[in-house]
CHARMM internal coordinates of N, CA and C (Angstrom, degrees):
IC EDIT
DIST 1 N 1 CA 1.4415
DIST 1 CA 1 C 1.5273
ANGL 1 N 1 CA 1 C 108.26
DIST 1 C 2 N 1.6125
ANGL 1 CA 1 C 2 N 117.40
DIHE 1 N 1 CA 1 C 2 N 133.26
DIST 2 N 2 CA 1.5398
ANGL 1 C 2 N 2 CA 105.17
DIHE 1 CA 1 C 2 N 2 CA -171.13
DIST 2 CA 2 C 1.7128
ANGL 2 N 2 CA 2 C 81.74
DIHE 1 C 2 N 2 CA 2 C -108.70
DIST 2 C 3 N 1.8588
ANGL 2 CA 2 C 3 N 103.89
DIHE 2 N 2 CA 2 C 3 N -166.81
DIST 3 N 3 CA 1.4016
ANGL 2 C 3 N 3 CA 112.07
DIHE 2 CA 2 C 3 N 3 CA -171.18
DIST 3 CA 3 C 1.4343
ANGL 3 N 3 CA 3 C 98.97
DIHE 2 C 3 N 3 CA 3 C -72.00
DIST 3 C 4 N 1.5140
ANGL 3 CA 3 C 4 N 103.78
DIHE 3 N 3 CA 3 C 4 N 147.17
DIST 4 N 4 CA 1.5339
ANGL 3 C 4 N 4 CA 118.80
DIHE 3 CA 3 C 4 N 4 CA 170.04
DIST 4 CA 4 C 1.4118
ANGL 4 N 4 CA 4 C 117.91
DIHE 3 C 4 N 4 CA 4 C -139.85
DIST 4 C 5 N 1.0882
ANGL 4 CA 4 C 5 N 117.18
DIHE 4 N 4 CA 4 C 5 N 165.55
DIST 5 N 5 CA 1.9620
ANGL 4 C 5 N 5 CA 121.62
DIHE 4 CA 4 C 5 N 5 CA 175.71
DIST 5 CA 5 C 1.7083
ANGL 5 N 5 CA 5 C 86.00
DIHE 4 C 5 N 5 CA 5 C -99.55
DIST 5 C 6 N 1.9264
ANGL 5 CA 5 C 6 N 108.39
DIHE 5 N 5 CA 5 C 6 N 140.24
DIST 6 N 6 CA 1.2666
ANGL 5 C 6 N 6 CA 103.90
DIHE 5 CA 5 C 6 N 6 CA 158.24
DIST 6 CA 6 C 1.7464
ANGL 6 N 6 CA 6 C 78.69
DIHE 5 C 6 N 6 CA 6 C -146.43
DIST 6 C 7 N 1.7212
ANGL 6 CA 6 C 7 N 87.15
DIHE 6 N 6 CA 6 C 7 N 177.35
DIST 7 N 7 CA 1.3163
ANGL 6 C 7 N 7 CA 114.58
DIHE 6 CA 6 C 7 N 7 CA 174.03
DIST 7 CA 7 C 1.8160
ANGL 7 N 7 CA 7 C 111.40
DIHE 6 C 7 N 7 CA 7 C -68.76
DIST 7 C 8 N 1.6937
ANGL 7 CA 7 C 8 N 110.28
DIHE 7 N 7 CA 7 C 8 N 123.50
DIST 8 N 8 CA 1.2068
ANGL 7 C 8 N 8 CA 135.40
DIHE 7 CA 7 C 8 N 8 CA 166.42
DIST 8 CA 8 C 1.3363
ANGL 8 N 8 CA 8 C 110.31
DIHE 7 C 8 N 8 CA 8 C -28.53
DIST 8 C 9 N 1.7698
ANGL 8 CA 8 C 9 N 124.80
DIHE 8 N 8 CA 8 C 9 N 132.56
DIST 9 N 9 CA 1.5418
ANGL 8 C 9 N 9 CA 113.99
DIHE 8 CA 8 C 9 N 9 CA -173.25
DIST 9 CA 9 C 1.6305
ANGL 9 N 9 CA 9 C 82.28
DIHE 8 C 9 N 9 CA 9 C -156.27
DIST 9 C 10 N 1.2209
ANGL 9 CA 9 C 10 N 100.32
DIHE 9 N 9 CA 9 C 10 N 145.56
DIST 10 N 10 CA 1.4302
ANGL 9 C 10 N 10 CA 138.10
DIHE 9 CA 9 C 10 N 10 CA -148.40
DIST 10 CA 10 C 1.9187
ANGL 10 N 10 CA 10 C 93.99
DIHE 9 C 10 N 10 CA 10 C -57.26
DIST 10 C 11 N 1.6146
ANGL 10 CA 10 C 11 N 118.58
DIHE 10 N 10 CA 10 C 11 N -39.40
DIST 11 N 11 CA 0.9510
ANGL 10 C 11 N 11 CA 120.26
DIHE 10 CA 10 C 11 N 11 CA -170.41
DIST 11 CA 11 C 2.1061
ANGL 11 N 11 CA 11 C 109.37
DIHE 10 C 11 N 11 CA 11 C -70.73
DIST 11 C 12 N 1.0751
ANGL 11 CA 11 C 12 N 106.86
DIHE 11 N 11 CA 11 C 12 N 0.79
DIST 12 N 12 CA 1.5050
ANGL 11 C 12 N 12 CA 122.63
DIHE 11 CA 11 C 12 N 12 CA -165.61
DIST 12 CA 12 C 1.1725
ANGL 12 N 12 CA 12 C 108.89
DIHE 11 C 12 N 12 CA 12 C -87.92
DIST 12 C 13 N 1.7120
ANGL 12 CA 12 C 13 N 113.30
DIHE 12 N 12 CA 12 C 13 N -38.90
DIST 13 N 13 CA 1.3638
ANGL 12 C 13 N 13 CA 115.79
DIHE 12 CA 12 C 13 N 13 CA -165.75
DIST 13 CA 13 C 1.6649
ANGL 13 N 13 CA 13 C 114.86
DIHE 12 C 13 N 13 CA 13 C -64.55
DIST 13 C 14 N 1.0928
ANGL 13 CA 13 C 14 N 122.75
DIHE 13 N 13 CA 13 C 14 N 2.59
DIST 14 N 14 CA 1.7245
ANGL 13 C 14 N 14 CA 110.97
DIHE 13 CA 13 C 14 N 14 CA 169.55
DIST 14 CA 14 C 1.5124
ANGL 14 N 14 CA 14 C 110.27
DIHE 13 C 14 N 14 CA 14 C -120.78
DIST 14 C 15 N 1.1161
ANGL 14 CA 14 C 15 N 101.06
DIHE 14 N 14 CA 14 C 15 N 13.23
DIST 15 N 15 CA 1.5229
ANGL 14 C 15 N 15 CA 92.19
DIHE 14 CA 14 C 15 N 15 CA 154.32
DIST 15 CA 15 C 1.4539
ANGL 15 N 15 CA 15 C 116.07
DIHE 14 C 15 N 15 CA 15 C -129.73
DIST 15 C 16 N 1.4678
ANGL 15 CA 15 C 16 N 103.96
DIHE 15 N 15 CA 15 C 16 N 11.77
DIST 16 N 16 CA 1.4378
ANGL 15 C 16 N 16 CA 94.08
DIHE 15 CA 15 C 16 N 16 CA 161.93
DIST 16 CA 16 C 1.6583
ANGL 16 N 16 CA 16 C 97.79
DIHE 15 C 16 N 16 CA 16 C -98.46
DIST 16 C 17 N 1.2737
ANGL 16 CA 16 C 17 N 132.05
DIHE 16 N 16 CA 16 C 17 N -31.24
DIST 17 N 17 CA 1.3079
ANGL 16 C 17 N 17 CA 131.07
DIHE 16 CA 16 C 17 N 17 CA 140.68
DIST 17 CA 17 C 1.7848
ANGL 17 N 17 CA 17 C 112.93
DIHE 16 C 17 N 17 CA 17 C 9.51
DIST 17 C 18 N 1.4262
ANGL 17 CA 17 C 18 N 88.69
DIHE 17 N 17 CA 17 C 18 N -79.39
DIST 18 N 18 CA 1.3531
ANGL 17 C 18 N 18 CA 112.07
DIHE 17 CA 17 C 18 N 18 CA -175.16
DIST 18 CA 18 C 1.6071
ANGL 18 N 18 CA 18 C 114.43
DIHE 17 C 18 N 18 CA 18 C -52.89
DIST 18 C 19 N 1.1524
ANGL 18 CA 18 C 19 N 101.44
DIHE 18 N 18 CA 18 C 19 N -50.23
DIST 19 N 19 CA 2.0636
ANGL 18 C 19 N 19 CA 110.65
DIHE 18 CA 18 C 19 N 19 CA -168.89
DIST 19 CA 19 C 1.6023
ANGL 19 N 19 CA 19 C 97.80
DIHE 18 C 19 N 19 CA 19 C -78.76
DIST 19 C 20 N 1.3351
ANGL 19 CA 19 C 20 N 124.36
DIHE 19 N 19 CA 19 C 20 N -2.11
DIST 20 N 20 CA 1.6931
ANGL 19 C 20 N 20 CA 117.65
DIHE 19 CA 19 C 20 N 20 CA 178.09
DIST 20 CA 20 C 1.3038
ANGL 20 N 20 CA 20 C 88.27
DIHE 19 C 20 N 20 CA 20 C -90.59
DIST 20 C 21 N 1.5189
ANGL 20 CA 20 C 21 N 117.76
DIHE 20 N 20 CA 20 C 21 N -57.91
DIST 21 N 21 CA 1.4812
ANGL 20 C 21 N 21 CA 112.61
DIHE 20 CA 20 C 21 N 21 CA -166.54
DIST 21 CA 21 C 2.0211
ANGL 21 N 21 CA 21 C 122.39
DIHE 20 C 21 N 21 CA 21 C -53.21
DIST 21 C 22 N 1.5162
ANGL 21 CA 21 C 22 N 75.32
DIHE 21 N 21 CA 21 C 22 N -40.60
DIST 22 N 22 CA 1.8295
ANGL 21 C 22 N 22 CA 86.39
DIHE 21 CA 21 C 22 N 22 CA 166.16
DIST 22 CA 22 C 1.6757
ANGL 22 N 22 CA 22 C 125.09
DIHE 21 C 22 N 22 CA 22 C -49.33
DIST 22 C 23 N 1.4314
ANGL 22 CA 22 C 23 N 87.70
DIHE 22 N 22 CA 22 C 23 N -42.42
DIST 23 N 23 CA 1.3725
ANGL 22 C 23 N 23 CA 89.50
DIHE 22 CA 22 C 23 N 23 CA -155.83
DIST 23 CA 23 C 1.3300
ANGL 23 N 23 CA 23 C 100.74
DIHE 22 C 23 N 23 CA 23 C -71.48
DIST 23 C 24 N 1.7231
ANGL 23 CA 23 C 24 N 123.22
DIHE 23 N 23 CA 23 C 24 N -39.45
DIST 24 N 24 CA 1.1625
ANGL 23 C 24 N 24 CA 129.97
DIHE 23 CA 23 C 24 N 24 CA -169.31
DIST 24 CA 24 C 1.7501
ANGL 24 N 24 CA 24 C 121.69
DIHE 23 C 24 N 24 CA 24 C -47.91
DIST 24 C 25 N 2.0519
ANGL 24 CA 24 C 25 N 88.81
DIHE 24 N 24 CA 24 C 25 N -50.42
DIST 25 N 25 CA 1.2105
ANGL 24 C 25 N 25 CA 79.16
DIHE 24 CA 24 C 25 N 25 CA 173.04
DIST 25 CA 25 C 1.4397
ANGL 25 N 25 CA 25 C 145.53
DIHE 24 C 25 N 25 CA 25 C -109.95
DIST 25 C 26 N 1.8063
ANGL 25 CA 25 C 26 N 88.74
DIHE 25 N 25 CA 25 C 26 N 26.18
DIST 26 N 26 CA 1.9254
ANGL 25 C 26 N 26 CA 112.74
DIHE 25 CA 25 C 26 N 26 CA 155.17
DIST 26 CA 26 C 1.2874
ANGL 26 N 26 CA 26 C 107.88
DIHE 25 C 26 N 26 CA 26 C -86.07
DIST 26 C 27 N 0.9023
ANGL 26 CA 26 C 27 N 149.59
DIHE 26 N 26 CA 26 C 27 N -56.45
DIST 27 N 27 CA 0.9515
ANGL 26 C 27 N 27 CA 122.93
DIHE 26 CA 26 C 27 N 27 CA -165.56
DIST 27 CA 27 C 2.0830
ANGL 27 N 27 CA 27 C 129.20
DIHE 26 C 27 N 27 CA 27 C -121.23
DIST 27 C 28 N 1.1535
ANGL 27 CA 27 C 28 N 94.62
DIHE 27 N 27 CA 27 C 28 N 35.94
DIST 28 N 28 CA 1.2260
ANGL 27 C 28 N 28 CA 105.06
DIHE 27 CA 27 C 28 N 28 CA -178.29
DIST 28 CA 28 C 1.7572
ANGL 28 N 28 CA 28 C 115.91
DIHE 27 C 28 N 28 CA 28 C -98.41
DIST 28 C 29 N 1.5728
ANGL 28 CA 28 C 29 N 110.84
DIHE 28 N 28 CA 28 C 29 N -26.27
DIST 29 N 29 CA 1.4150
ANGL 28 C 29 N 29 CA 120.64
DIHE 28 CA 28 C 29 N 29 CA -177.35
DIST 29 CA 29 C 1.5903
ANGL 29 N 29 CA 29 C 124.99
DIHE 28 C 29 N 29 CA 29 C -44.49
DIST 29 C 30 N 1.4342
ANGL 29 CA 29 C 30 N 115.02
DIHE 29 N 29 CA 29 C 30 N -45.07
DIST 30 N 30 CA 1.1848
ANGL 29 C 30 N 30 CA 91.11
DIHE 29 CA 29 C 30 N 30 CA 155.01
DIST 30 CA 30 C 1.4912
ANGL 30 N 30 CA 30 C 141.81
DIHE 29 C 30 N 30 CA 30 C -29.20
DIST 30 C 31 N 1.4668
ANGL 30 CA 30 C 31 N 120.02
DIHE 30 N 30 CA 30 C 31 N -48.82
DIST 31 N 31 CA 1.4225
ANGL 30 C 31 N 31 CA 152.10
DIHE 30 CA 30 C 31 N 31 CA -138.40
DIST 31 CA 31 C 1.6503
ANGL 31 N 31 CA 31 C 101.62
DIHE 30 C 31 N 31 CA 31 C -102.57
DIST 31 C 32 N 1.4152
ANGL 31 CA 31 C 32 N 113.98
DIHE 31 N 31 CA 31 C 32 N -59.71
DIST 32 N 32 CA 1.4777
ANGL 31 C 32 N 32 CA 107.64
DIHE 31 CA 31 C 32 N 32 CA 177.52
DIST 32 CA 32 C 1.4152
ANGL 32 N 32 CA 32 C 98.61
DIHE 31 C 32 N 32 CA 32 C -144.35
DIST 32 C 33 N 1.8506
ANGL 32 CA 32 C 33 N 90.85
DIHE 32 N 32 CA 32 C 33 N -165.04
DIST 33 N 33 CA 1.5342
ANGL 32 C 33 N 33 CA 100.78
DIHE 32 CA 32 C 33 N 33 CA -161.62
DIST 33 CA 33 C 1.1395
ANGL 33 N 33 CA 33 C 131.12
DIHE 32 C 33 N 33 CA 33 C -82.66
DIST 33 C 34 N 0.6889
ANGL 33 CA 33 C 34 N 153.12
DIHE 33 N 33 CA 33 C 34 N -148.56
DIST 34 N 34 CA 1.7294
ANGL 33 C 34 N 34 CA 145.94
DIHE 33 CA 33 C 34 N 34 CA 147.11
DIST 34 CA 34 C 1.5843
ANGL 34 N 34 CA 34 C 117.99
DIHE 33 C 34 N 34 CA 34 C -59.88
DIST 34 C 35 N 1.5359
ANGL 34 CA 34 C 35 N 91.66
DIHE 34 N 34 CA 34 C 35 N -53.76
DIST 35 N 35 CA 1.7125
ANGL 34 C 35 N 35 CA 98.04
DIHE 34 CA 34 C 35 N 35 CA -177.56
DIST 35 CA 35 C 1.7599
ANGL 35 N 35 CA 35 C 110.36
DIHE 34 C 35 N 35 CA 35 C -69.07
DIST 35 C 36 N 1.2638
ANGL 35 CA 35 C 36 N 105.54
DIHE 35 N 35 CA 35 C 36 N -5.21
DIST 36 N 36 CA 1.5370
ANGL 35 C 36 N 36 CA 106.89
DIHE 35 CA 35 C 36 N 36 CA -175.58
DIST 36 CA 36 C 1.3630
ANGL 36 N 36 CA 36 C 118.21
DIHE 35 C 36 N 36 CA 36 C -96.37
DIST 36 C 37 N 1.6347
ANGL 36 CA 36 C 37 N 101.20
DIHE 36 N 36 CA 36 C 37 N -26.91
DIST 37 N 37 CA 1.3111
ANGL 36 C 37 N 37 CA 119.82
DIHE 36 CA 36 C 37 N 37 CA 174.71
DIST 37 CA 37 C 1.3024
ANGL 37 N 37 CA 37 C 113.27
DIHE 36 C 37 N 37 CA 37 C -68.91
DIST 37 C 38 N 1.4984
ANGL 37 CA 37 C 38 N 118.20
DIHE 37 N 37 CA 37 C 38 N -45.36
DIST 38 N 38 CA 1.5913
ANGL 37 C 38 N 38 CA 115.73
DIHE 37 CA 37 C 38 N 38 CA -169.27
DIST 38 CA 38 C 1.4196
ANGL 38 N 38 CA 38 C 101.44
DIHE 37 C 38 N 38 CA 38 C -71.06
DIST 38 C 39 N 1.6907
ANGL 38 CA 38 C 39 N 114.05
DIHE 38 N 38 CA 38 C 39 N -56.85
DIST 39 N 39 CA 1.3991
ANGL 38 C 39 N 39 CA 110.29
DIHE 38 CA 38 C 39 N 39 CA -179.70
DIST 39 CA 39 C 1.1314
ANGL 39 N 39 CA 39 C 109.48
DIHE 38 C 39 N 39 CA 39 C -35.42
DIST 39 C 40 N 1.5336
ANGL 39 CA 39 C 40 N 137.73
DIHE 39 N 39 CA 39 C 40 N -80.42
DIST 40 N 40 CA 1.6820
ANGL 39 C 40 N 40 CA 134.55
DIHE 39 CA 39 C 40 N 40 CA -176.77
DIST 40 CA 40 C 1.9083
ANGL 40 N 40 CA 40 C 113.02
DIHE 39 C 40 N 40 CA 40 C -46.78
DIST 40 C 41 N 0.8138
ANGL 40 CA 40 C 41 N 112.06
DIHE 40 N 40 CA 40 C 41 N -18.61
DIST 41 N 41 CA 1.4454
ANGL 40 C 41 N 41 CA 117.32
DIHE 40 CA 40 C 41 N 41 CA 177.17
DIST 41 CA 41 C 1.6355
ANGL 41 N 41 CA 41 C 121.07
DIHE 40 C 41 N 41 CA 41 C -78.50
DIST 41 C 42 N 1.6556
ANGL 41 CA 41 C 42 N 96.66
DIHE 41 N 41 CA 41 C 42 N -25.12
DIST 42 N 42 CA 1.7633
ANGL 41 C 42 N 42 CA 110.45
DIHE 41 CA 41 C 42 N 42 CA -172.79
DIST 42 CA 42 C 1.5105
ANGL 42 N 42 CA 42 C 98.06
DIHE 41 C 42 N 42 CA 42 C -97.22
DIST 42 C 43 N 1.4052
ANGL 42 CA 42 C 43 N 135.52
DIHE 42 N 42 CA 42 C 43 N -0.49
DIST 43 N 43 CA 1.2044
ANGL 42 C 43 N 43 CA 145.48
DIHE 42 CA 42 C 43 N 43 CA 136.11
DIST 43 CA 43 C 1.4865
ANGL 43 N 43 CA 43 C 132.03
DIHE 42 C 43 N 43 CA 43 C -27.21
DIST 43 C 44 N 1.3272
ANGL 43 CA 43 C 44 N 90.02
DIHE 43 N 43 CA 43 C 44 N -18.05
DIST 44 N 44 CA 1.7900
ANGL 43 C 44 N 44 CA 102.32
DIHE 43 CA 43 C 44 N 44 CA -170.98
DIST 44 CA 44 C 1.3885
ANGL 44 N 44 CA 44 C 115.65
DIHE 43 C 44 N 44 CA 44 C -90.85
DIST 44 C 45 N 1.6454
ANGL 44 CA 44 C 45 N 102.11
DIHE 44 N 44 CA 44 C 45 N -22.21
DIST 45 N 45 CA 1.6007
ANGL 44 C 45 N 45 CA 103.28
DIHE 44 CA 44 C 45 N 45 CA 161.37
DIST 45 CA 45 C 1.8059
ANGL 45 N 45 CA 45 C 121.03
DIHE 44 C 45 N 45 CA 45 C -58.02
DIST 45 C 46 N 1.5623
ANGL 45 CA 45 C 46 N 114.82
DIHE 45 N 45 CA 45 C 46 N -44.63
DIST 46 N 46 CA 1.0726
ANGL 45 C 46 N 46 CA 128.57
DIHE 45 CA 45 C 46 N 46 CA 147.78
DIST 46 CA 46 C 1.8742
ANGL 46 N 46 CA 46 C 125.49
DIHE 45 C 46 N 46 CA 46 C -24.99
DIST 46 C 47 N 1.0217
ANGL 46 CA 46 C 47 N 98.85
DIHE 46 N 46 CA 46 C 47 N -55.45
DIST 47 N 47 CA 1.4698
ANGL 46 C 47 N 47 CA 103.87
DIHE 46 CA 46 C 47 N 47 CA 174.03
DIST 47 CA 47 C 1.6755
ANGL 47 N 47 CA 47 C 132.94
DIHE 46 C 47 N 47 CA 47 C -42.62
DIST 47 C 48 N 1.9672
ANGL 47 CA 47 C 48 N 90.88
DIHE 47 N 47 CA 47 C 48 N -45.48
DIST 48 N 48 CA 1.2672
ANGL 47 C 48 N 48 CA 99.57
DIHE 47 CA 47 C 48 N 48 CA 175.37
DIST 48 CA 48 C 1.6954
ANGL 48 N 48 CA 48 C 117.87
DIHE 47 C 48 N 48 CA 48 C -49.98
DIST 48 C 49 N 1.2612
ANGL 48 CA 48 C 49 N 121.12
DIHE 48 N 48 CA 48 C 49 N -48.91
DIST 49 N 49 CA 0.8762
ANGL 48 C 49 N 49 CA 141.00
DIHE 48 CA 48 C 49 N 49 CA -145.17
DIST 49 CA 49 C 1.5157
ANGL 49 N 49 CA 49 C 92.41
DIHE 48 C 49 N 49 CA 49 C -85.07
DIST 49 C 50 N 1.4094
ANGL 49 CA 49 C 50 N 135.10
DIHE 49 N 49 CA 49 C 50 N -40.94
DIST 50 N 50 CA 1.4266
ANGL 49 C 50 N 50 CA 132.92
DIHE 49 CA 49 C 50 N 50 CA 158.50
DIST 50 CA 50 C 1.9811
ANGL 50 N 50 CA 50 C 124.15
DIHE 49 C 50 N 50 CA 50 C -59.39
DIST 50 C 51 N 1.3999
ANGL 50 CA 50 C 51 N 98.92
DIHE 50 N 50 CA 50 C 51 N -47.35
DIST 51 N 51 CA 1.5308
ANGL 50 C 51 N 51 CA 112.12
DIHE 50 CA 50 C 51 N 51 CA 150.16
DIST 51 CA 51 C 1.4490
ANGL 51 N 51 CA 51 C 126.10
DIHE 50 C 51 N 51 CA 51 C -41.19
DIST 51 C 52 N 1.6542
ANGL 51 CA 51 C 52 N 114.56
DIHE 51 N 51 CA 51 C 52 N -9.77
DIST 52 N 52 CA 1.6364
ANGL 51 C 52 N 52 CA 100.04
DIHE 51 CA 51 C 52 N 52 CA -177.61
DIST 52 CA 52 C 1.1326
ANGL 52 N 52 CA 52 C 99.94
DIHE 51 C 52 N 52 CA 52 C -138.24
DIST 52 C 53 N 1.5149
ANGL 52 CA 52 C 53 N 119.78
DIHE 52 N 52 CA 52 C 53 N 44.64
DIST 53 N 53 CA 1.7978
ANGL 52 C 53 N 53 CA 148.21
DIHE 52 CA 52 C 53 N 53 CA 176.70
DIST 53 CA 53 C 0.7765
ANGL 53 N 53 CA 53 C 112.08
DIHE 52 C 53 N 53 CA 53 C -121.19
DIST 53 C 54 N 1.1093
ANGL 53 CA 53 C 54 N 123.17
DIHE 53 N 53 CA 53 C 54 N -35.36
DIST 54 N 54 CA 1.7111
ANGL 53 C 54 N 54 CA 125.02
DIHE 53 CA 53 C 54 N 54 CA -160.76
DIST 54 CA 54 C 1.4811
ANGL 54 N 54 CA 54 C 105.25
DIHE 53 C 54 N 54 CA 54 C -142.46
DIST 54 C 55 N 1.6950
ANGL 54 CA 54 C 55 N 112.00
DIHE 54 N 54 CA 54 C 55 N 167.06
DIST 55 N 55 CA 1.3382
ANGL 54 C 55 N 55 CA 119.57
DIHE 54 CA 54 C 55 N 55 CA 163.15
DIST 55 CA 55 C 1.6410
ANGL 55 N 55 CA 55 C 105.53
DIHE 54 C 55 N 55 CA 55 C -98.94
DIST 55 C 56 N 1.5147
ANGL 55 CA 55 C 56 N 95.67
DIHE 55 N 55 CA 55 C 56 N 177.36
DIST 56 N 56 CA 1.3411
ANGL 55 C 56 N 56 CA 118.93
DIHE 55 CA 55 C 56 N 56 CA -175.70
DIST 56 CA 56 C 1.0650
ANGL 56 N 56 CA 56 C 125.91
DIHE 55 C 56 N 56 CA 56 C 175.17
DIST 56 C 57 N 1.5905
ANGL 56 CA 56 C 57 N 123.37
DIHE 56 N 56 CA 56 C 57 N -175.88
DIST 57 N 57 CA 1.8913
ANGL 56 C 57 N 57 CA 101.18
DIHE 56 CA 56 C 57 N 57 CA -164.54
DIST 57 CA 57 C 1.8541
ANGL 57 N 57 CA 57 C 70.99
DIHE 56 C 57 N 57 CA 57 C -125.81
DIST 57 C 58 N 1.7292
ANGL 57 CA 57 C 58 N 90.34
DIHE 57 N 57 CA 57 C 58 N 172.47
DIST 58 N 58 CA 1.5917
ANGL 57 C 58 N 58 CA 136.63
DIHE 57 CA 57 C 58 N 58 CA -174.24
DIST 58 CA 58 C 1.3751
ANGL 58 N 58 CA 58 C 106.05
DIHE 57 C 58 N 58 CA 58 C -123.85
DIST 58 C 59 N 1.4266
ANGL 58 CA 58 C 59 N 132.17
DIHE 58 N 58 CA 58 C 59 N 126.46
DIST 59 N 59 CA 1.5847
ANGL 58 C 59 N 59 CA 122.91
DIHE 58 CA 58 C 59 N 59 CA 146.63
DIST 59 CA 59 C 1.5260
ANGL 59 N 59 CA 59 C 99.09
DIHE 58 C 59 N 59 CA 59 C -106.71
DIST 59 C 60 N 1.0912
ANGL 59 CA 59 C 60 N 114.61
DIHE 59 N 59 CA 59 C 60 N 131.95
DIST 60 N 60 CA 1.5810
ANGL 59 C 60 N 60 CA 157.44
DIHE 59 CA 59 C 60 N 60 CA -165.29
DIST 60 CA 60 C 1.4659
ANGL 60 N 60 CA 60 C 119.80
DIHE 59 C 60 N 60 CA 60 C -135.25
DIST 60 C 61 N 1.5262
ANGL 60 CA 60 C 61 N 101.69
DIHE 60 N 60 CA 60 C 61 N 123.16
DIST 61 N 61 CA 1.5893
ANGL 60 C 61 N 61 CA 111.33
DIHE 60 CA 60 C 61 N 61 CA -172.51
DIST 61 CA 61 C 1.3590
ANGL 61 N 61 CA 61 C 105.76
DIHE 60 C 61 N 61 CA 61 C -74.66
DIST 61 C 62 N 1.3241
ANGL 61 CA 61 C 62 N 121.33
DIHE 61 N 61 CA 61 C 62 N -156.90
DIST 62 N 62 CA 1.1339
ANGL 61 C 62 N 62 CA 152.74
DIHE 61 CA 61 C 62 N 62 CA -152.99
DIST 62 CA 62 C 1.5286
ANGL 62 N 62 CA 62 C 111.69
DIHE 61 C 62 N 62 CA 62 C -71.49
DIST 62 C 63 N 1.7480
ANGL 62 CA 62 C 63 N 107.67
DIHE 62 N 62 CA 62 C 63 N -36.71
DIST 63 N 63 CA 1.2317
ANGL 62 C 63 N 63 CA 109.70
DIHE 62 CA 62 C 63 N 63 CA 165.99
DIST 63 CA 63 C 1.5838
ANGL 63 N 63 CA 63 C 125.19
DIHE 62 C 63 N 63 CA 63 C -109.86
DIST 63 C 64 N 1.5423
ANGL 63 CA 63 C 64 N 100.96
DIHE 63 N 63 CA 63 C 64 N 48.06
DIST 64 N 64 CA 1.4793
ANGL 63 C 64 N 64 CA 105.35
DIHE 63 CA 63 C 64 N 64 CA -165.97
DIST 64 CA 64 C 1.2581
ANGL 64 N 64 CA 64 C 122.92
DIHE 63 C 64 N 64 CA 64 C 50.63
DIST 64 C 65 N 1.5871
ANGL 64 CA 64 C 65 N 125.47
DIHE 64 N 64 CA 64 C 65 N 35.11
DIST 65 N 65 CA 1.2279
ANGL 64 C 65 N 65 CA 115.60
DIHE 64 CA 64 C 65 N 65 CA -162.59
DIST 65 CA 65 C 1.7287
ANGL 65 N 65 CA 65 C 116.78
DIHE 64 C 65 N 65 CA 65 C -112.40
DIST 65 C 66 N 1.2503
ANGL 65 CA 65 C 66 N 141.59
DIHE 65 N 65 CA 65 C 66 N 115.04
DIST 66 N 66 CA 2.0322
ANGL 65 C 66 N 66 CA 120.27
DIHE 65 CA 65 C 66 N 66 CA -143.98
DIST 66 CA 66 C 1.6080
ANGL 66 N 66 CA 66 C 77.99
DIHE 65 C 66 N 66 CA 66 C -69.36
DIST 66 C 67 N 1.8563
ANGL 66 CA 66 C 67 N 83.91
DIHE 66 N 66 CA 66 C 67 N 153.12
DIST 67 N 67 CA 1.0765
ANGL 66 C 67 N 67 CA 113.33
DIHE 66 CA 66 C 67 N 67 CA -167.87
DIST 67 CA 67 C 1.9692
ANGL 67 N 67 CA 67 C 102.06
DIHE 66 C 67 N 67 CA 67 C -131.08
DIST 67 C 68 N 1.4457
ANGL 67 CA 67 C 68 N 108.60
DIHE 67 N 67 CA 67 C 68 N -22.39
DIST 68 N 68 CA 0.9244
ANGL 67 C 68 N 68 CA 127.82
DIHE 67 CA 67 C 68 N 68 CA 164.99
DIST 68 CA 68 C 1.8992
ANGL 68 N 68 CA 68 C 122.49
DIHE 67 C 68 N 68 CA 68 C 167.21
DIST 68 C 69 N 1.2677
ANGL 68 CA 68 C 69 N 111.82
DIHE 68 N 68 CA 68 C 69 N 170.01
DIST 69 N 69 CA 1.5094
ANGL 68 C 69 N 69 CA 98.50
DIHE 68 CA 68 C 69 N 69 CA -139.48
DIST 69 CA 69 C 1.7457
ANGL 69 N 69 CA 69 C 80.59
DIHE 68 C 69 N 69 CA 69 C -138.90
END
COOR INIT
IC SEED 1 N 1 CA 1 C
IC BUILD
C-alpha cells in the first residue's frame, strides 16, 4: 500500500492531535515565543473535541498511519 488521502475515522483523532501539536512547535519559532508557542500548541487537546464533529480527510503512509490531516 503506498501513501493515500482517506476519509477521517474516529481512531485518528489523537494522532492527528499529536501532528498539530508538532507542527506548532516546529515550526512556529521564528514567529513567537516559547510561552506563545506552548500556549497555541496545548490547543490540540481542544482539537479532539472538534475532530469528533465533523468529517475530514487523512494522508497516511504506507502503513495507514496520519501523516497529516
Amino acid at each position: 500500500m503506498s501513501n493515500r488521502v482517506r476519509r477521517l475515522e474516529p481512531g485518528d483523532h489523537d494522532a492527528l492531535a499529536e501532528i498539530y501539536r508538532l507542527a506548532v512547535l516546529h515550526s512556529t519559532a521564528e514567529h513567537y515565543s516559547d510561552p506563545q508557542q506552548r500556549a497555541w500548541a496545548e490547543q490540540s487537546t481542544g482539537l479532539l473535541a472538534l475532530l469528533s464533529q465533523g468529517q475530514g480527510f487523512v494522508s497516511c503512509n504506507a502503513e495507514d498511519q496520519p501523516q497529516a490531516f
